[in-house]
C-alpha positions in Angstrom: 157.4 151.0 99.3 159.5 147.7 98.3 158.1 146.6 101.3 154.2 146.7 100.1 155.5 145.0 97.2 157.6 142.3 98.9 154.9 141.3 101.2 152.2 140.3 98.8 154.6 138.5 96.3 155.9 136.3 99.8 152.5 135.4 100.7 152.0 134.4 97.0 154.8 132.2 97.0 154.3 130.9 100.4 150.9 129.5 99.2 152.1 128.2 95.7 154.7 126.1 97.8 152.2 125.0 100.5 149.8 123.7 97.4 153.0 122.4 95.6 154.1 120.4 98.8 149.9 119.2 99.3 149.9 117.7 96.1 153.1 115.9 96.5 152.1 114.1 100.1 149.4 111.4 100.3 146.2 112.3 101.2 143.9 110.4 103.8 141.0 110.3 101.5 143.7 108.4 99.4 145.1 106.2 101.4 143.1 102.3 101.6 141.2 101.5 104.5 143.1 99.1 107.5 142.6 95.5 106.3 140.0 93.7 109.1 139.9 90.6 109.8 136.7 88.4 108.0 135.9 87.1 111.7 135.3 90.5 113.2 133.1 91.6 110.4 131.1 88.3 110.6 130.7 89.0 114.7 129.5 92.6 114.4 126.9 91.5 111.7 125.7 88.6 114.3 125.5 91.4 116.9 123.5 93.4 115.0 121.3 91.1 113.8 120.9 89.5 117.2 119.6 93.2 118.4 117.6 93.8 115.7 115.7 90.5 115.9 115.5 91.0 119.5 113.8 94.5 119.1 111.4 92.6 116.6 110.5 90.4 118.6 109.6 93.1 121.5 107.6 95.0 119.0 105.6 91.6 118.5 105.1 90.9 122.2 104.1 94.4 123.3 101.4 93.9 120.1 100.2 90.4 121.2 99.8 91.2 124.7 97.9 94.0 123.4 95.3 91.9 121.4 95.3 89.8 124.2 93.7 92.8 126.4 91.4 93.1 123.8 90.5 89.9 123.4 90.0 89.5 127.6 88.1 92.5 127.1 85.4 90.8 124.2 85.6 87.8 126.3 84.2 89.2 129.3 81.9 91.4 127.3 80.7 88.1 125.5 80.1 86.4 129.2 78.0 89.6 130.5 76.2 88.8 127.7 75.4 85.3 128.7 74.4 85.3 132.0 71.7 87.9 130.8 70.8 85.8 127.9 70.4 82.8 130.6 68.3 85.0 132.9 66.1 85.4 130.5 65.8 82.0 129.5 65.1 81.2 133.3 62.7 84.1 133.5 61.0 82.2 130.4 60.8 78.7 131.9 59.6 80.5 135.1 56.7 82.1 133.1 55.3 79.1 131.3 55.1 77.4 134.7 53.6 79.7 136.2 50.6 78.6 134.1 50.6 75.2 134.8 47.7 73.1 133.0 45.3 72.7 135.7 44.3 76.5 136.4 44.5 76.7 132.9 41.7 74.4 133.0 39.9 75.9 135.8 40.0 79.3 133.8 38.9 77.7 130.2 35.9 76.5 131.6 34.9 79.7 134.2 32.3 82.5 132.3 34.5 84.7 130.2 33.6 88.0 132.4 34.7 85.6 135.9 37.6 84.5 134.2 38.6 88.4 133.6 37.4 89.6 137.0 39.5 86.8 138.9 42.5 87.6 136.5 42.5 91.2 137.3 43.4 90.4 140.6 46.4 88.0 139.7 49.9 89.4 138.8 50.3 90.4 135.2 53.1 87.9 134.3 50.6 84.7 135.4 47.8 86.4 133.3 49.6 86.6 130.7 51.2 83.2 131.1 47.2 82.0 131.7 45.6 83.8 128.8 48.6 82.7 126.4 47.7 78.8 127.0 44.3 79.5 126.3 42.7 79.3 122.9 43.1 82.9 121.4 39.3 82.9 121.2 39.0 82.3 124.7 41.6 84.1 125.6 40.4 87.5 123.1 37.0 87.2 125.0 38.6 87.5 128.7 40.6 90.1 127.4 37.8 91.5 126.1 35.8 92.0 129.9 39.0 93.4 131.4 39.5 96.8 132.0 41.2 98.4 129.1 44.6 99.2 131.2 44.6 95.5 132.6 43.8 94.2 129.2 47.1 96.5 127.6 49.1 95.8 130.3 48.9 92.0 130.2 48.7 92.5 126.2 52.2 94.4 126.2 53.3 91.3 128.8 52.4 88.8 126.3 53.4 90.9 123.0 57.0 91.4 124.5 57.2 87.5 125.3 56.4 86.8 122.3 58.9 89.3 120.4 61.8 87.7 122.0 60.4 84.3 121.3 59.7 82.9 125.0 56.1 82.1 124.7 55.3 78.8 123.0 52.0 77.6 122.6 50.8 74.5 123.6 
């Protein structure tokens, strides 16, 4: 039974030494850090710096060459655009001269109903080309003697000419 006693009390005086003894011996957490040299802490900042404005500068190129894809991409867009634009401006300059000034002539004086008859057998895009050098009262009377699918046909011809601004008057 002095044994159950003796046991506790030894491990209660083996851990008031242990803490005694702790307190008494330095501590890391208390102890000052190694003294480094000025020139190492310089270099490791460069190094750092060096990577970081490396990375940046990554980030910035991966960016540009992707606005660069973009911009390729709106440039060849814009040149698609273009070359329809300039077919349509040749399809134009085709059109008035297809109606050159001497049939126009020839038509202007012909009957009204001849005029119409001989037009009907012409392609619509010179019709329209004829009819739209014509005076519009000339040109509303040999409408006028077409049939009516000719006449809307070469109507829609002239009406869409003159919507994207291709027909000029002369």
């Amino acid at each position: 039974m002095t044994g159950r006693v003796v046991l506790p009390a030894a491990i209660t005086l083996l851990f008031c030494a242990t803490a005694s003894a702790q307190s008494s011996m330095p501590s890391l957490l208390d102890a000052e850090p190694p003294k480094s040299n000025s020139n190492e802490i310089a270099r490791f900042c460069t190094n750092i710096a060096d990577a970081a404005r490396e990375r940046r500068y990554a980030i910035q190129k991966a960016e540009l060459e992707k606005l660069q894809a973009e911009v390729e991409d709106r440039i060849a867009l814009l040149e698609k655009k273009r070359a329809e634009l300039q077919n349509w401006v040749e399809k134009r300059e085709r059109f008035s001269e297809a109606a050159n000034e001497g049939l126009v002539d020839v038509f202007a004086q012909m009957r009204p109903d001849a005029a119409a008859q001989r037009m009907e057998k012409l392609p619509g895009e010179l019709t329209a080309a004829l009819l739209s050098k014509l005076s519009p009262r000339t040109a509303g009377t040999i409408l006028n003697e077409m049939s009516a699918d000719r006449a809307a046909m070469v109507a829609v011809i002239m009406s869409a000419v003159a919507d994207t601004g291709e027909m000029k008057k002369q």
